[in-house]
ZAKOL-240820 format. One record per residue: y, z, x of N, C-alpha, C, O, CB in turn. Coordinates in steps of 0.2 Angstrom, whole numbers, plus 5000, padded with zeros to 4 digits. Each point is the difference from the previous one (the first is absolute). Glycine has a CB too. Example, Ala and Ser with C-alpha at 12.3 -4.5 7.8 and 13.67 -1.06 7.14 Angstrom:
BEGIN
497250395066500650004996500650005004499950035005499550034986501149905007500650015004500550034996500650015003499149895003
This chain:
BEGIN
598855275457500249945004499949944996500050004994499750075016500249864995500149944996499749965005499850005006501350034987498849925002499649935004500149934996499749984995499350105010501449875000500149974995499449925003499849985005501750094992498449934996499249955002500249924998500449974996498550134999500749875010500149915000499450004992499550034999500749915021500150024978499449984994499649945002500149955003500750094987498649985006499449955002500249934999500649994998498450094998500649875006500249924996499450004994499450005001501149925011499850074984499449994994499649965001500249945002500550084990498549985006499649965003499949944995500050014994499550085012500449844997499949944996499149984997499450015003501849955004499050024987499249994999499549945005499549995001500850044986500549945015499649955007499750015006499749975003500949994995499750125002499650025009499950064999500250034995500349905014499250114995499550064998500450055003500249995005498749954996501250124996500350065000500150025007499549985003500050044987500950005013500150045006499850075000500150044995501049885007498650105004499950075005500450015003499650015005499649994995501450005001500450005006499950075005500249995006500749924987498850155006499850045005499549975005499649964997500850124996499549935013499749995003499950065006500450025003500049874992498850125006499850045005500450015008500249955003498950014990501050075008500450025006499849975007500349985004499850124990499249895005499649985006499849914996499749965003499750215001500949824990499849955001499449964996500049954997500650095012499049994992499249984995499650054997499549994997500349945010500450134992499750064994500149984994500350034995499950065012499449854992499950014993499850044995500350014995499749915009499350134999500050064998500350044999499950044995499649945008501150035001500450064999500450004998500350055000499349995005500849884993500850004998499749984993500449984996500749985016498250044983500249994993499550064998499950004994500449855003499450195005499950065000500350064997500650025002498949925006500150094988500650064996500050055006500450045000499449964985499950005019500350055003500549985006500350045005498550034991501449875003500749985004500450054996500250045004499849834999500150144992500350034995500150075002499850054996499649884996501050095012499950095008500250044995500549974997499950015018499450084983500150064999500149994992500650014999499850045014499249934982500349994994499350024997500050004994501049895006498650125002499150014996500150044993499450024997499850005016501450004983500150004994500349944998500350004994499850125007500049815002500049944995499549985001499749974995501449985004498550035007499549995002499350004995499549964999501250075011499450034988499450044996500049934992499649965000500850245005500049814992500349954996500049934999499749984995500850105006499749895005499849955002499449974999499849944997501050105008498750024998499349955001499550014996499449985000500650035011500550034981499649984993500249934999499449985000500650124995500449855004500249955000499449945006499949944998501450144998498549955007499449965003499550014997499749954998500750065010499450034992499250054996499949994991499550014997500850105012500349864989500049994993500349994995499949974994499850075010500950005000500650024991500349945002500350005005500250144992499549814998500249924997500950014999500449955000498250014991501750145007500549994996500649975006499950005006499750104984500949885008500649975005500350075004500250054996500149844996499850105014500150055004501049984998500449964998498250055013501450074989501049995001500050055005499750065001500949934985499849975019500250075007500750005000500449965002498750015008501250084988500550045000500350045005499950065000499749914992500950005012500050045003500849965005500149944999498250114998502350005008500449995001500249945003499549965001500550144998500649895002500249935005499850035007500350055002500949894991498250035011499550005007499850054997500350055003500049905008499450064985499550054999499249975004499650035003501350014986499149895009499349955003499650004994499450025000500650025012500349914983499949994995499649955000499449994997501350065001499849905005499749925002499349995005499549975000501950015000498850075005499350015006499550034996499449964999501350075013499450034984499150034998500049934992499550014996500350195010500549764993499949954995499549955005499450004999501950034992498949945012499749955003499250035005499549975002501949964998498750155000499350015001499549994996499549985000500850085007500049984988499549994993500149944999499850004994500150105001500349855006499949924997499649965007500049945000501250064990498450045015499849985004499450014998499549965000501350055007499250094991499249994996499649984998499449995001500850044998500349954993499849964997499949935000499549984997500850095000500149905007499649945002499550015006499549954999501449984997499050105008499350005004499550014997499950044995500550005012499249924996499249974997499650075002499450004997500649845004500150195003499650055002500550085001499950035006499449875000501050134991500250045000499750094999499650034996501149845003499750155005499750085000500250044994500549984997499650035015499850014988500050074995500550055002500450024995498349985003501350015007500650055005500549965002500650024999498750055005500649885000500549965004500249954999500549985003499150045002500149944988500249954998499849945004499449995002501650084994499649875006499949945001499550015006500050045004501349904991498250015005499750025008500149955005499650015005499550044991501449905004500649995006499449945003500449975003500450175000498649824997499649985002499849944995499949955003500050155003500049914988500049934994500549945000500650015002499250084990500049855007500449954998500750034998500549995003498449944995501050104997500750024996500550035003500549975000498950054993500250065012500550025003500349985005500550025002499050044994500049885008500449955007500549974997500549995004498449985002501049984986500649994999500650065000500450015004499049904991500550125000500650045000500250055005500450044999499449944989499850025018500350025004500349975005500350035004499150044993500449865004500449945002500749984995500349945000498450025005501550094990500649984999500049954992500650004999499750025015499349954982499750004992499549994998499450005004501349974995499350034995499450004996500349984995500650024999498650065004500449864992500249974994499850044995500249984994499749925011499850164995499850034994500550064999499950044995498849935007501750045003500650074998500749964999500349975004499050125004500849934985500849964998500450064998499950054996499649834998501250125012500350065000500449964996500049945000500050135011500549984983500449984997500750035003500050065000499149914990501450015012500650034998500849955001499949945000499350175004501249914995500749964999500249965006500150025006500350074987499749845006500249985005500650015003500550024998498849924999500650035008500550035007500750004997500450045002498949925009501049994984500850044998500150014992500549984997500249955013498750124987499750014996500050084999499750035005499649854997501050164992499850065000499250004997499550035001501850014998498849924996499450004995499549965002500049965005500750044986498750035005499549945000500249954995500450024996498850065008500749874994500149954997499550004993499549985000500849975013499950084982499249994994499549965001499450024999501149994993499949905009499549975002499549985005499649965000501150024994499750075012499750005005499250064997499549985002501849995007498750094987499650044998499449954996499450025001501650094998499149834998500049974994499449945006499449984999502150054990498949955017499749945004499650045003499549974999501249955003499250125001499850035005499550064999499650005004501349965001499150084990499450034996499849984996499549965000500850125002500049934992499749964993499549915001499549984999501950094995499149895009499849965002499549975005499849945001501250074993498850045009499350015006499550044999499650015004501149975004499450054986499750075000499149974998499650045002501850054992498549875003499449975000499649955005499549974999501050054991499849975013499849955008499550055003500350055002500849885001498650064999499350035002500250025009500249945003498849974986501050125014500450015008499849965003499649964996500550155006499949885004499949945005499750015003499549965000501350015000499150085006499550035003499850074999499450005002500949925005500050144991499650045000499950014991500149954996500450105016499350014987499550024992500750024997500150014994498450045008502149975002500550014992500649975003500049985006499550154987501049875002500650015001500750034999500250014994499249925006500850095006500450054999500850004997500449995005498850045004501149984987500750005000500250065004499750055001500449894989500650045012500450065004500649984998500449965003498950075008501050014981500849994999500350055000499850065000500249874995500650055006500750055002500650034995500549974998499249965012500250124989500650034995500150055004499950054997499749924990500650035018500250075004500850014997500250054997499049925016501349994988500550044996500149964993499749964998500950095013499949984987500250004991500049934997499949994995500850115006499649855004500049934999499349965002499949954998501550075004498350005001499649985004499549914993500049945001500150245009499749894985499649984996500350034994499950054998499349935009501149984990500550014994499450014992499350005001502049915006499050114988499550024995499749934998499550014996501150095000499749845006499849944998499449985003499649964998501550025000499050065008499449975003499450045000499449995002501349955005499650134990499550045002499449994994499450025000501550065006499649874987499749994996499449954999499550004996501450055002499449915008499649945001499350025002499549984997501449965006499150115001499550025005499450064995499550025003501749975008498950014983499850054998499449994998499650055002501249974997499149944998499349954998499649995005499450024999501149924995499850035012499550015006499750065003499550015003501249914998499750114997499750065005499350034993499550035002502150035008498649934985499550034994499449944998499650024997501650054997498849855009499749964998499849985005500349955000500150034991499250025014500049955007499250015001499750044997501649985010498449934998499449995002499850045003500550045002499649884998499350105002499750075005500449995006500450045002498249964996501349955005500049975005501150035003500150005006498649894988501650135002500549994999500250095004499650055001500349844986500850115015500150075000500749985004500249965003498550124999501550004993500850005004500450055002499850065000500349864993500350075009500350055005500850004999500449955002498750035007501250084988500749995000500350035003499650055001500449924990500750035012500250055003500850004998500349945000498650075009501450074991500650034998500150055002499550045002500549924991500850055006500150065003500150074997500050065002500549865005499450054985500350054994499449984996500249964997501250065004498250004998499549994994500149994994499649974996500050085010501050004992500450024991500649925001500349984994499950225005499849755007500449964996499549944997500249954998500850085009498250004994499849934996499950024993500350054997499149885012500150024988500150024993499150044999499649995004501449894992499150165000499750064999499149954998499450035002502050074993498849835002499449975001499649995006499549974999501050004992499950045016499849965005499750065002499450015002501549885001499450154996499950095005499450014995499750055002501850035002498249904990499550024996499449985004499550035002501249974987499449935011499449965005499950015006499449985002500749944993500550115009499650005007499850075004500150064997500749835004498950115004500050075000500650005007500249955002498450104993501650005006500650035002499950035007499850065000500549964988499849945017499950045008500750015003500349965004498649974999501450154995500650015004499949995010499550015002500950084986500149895015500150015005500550055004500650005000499049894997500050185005500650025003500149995007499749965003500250114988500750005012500249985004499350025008499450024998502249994994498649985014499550005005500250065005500650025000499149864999499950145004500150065006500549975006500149945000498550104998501750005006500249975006499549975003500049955002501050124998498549985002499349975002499949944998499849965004499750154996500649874994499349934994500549945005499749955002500150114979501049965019500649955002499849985006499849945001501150094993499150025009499649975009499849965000500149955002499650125002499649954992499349975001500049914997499749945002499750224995501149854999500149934996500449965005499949945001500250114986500349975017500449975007499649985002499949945000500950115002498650015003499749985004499749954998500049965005500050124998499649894990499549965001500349945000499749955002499550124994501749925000500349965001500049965008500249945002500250134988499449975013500249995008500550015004500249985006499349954992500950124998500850035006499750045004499550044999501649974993499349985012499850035006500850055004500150025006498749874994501650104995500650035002500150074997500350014995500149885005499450165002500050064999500750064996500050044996499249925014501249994995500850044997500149964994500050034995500750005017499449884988499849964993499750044995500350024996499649885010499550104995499650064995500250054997499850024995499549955011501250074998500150074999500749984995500250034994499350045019500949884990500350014993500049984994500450014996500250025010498949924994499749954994499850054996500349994995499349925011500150154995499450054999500750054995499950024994499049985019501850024993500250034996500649984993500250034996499550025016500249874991500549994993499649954995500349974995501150045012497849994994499749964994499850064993499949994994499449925016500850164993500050044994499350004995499950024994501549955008498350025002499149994998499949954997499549994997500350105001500749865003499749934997499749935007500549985003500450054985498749965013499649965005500449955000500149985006498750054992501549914997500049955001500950015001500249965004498649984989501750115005500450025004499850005008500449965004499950094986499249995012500050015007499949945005500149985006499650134991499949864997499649925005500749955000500149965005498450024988502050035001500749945004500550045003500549975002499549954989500050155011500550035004499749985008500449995005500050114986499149915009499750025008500149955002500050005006499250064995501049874996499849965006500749954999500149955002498350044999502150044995500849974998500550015005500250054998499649984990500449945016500650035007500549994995500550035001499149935013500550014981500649984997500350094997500550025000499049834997499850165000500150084998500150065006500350054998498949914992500750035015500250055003500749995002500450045000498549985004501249934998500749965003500550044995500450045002499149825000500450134991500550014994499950065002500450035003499549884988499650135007499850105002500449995005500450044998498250014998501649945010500250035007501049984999500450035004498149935004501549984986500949985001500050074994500450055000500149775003499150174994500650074993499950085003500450045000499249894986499850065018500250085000500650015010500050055004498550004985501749905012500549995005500650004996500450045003499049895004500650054987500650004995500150064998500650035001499149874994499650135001500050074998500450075004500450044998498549914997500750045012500250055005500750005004500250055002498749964998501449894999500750025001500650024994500650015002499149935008500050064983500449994995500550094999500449994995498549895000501150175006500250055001500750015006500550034999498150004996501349945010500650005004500449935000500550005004499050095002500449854991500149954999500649994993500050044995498849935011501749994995500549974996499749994992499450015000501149935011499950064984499949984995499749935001499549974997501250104999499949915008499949894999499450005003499549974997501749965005498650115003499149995001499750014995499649964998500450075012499950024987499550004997500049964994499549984997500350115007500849884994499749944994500049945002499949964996500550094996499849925014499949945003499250005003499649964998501850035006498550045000499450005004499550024995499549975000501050065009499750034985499349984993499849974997499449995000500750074998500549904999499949934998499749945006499649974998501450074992499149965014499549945005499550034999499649964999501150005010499150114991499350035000499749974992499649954999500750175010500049914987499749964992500149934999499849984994500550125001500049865008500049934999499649965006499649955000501650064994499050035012499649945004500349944999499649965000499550094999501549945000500349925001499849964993500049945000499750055014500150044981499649984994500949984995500550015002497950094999501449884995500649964994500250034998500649984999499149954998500350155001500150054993500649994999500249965005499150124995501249944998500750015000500150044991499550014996500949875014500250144991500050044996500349964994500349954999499950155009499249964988500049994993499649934998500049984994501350095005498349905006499549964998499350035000499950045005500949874998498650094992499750014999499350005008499849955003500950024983499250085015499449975008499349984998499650004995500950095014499649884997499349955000499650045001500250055003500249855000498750084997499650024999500050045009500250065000499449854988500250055017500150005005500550045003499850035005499849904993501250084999500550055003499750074995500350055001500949855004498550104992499750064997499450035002499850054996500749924996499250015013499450025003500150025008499750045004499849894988501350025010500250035004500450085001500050045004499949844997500550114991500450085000499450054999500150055003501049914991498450015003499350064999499750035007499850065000499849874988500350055016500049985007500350075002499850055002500349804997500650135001500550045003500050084999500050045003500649854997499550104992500050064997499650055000500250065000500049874995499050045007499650045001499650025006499650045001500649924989500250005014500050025009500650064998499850065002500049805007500950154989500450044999500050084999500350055001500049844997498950104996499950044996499450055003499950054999500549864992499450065014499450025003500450025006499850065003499149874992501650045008500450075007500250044996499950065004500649895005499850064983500250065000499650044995500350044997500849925006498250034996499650044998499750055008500150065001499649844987500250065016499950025007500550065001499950065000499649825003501150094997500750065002500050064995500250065002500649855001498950074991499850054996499850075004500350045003499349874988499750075009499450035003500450025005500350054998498649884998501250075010500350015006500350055000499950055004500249874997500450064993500550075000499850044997500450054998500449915002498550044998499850064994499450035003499650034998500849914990499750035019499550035006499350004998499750054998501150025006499049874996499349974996499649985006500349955002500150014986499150055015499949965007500049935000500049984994499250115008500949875002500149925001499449974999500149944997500850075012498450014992499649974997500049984992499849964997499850105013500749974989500249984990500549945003499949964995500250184996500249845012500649964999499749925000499749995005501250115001499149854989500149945000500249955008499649975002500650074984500449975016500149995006500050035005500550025003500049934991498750075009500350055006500249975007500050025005499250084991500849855003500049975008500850024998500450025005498449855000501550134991500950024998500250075000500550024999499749884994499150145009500250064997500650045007500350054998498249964994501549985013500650015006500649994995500350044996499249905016500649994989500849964999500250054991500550014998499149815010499750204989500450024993500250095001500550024998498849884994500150145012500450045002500550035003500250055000499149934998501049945006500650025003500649984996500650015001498849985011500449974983500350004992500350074998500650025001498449894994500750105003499850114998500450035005500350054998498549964998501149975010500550065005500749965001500550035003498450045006501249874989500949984999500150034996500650035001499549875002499750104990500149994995499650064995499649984996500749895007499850174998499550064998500350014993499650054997500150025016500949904982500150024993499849935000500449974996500450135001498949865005499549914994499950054995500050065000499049835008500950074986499650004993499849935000500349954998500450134997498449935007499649944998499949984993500149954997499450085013500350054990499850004992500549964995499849974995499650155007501249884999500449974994500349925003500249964996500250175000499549855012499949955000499549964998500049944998500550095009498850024992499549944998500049984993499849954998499350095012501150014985500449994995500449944998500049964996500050155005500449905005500549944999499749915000500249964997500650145010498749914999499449955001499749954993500049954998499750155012500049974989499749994993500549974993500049944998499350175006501149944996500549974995500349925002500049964996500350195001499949835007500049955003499449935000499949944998500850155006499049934998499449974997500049994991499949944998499350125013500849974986499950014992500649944999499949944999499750224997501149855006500649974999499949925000500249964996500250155008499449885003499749925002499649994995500249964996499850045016499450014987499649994994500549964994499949954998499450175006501149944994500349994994500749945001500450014995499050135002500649825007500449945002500750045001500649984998498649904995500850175010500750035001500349965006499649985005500250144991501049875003500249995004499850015009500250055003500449954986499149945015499850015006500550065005499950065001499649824996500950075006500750045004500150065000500150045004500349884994499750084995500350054997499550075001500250065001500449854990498850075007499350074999500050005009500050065002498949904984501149995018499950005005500550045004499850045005499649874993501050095001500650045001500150075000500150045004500249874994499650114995499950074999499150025003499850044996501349964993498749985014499250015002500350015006500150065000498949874992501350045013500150005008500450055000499950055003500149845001500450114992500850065001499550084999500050045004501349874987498450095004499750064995499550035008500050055003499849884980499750015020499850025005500150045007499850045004499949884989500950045006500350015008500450074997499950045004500349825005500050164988500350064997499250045002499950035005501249924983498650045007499650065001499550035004499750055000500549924992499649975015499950015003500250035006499750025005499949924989501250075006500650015006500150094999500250045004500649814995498950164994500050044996501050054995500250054998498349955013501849934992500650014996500050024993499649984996500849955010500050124995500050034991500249924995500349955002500350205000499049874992500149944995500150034994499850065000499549875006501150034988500250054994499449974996499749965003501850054996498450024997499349994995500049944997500549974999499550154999499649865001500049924995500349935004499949954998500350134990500249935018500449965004499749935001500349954999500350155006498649914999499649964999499349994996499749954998500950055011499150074989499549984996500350024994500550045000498549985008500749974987499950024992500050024997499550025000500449975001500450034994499850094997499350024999499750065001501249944991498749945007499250004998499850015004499450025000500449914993500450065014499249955006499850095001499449985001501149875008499550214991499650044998499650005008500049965005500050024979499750085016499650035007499450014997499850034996501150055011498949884996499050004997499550025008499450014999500749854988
């Protein structure tokens, strides 16, 4: 599955680092900078509270897009700056320190990452902002924390990684850092030597709940399919559950999907394309924009997940397995119209389409054979071999 994340605002040395989670209830400062906010992870937890207890080395968390990299980063930079902290629990939510930063900053935690129309970090931003502070004695608590960002490949280029290197090998006691990424092998082998290495994996459907819950939803059916399409990742499920924009979109495509088998041609490539553009600029044969490429990802992968479900269906797999069951009716009665579909070579087709966009192919054009290919194989009409997928795209 997928989640497409708002990026932080990079913090200024003029004002003091943001917390922007906030207790449910509003004043638990205890329990929202606390590692054991941190639900069902006590294999990063364990890790973590060496980094309290001792180990000076720079933590690297590794780990997917919402995996909750950023969240158990700012607990352990809650630790560490709490003037009283646990051994198990970390920040103790009650200190000067923690009131700030659970009131939303602290001048002692400097997040680094790209500004907002910015892939990169900036060198000289690595150069102002670590290097260049790295001897200032903190403000109010006993250390100071960096928290930078190289989560993807641009993020933190070699330039900066080089900047950064010294620092992390020369700095004050007082000093500690925290980096975080999604691939570990793209820094440099120097960075991965010095730090120690806390993968993040994925969570229980249980761990996801529990992470809602304390969120404060209280929407049960919200929950259930946050749960089913975060795919074990928390910070996926924390921006589905509470998105109408995302169900909205989930509720028009698979209205699209289920009438696309007894519908016109000109339907399905007029009505898909409003689904992949959304009124957005693309036109054919210009390159898409960032935005109309998160929208086709969007789509794609709502497409991809009814016909993994239709899969399963027809391969008589109970509905409990199925990504969409609140759809599990409307798809079985998919199956009794249409009892020769071929999911399996539509979701092929999905895939291979996706790769295509990627590779700046002609929009219209990929779009076109993707609607046609679909509604063919879903209606279950014979098709000649290769007509819409590939020679390559292959059955995996």
């Amino acid at each position: 599955m997928w989640f497409l994340w708002s990026i932080l605002k990079k913090s200024e040395l003029s004002a003091p680092s943001a917390l922007p989670e906030q207790a449910a209830d509003g004043g638990s400062g205890r329990q929202i900078l606390s590692l054991r906010s941190i639900a069902g992870a006590e294999d990063l937890i364990d890790p973590l509270r060496q980094s309290i207890t001792g180990n000076p080395a720079p933590v690297l968390l590794v780990g997917e897009e919402g995996s909750g990299k950023h969240y158990a980063a700012r607990r352990l930079a809650a630790a560490l700056l709490c003037d009283e902290p646990d051994e198990r629990d970390g920040a103790c939510g009650q200190c000067a320190s923690c009131r700030l930063l659970a009131g939303g900053a602290h001048y002692d935690l400097i997040e680094i990452e790209p500004t907002a129309d910015k892939k990169t970090i900036a060198v000289a931003a690595v150069r102002e902002q670590v290097t260049g502070t790295l001897s200032l004695f903190p403000q109010l608590s006993r250390r100071r924390v960096y928290i930078i960002s190289a989560v993807k490949a641009a993020t933190l280029n070699e330039q900066g990684q080089n900047a950064l290197l010294k620092p992390l090998e020369e700095h004050p006691d007082f000093v500690r850092f925290i980096i975080l990424t999604e691939d570990a092998e793209r820094l440099l082998p120097t960075i991965r030597s010095r730090s120690r290495v806390i993968h993040m994996g994925r969570r229980s459907d249980e761990n996801i709940r529990e992470i809602l819950e304390q969120s404060g939803e209280m929407d049960r059916q919200a929950m259930d399919l946050a749960i089913r399409y975060a795919d074990g990742l928390p910070g996926q499920a924390l921006a589905i559950v509470g998105d109408m924009a995302f169900r909205e979109l989930r509720a028009r495509v698979f209205d699209y999907f289920v009438r696309l088998p007894r519908e016109s041609r000109t339907f399905a490539f007029t009505e898909g394309m409003k689904l992949l553009q959304d009124n957005s600029s693309a036109s054919s044969g210009t390159k898409l924009q960032k935005h109309e490429r998160m929208r086709i990802t969007e789509v794609l992968r709502l497409l991809e997940s009814f016909l993994r479900d239709l899969l399963l269906l027809k391969q008589s797999i109970p509905r409990g397995r199925l990504v969409n069951t609140d759809f599990a009716e409307q798809l079985e009665s998919m199956l009794a119209a249409y009892p020769l579909a071929d999911p399996l070579h539509a979701a092929l087709l999905v895939q291979q389409t996706s790769r295509a966009l990627s590779a700046n192919a002609i929009f219209e054009h990929t779009v076109a054979r993707l609607m046609g290919g679909l509604r063919h194989y879903l209606s279950g009409q014979p098709v000649s071999p290769h007509i819409y997928l590939h020679e390559n795209a292959g059955i995996r």
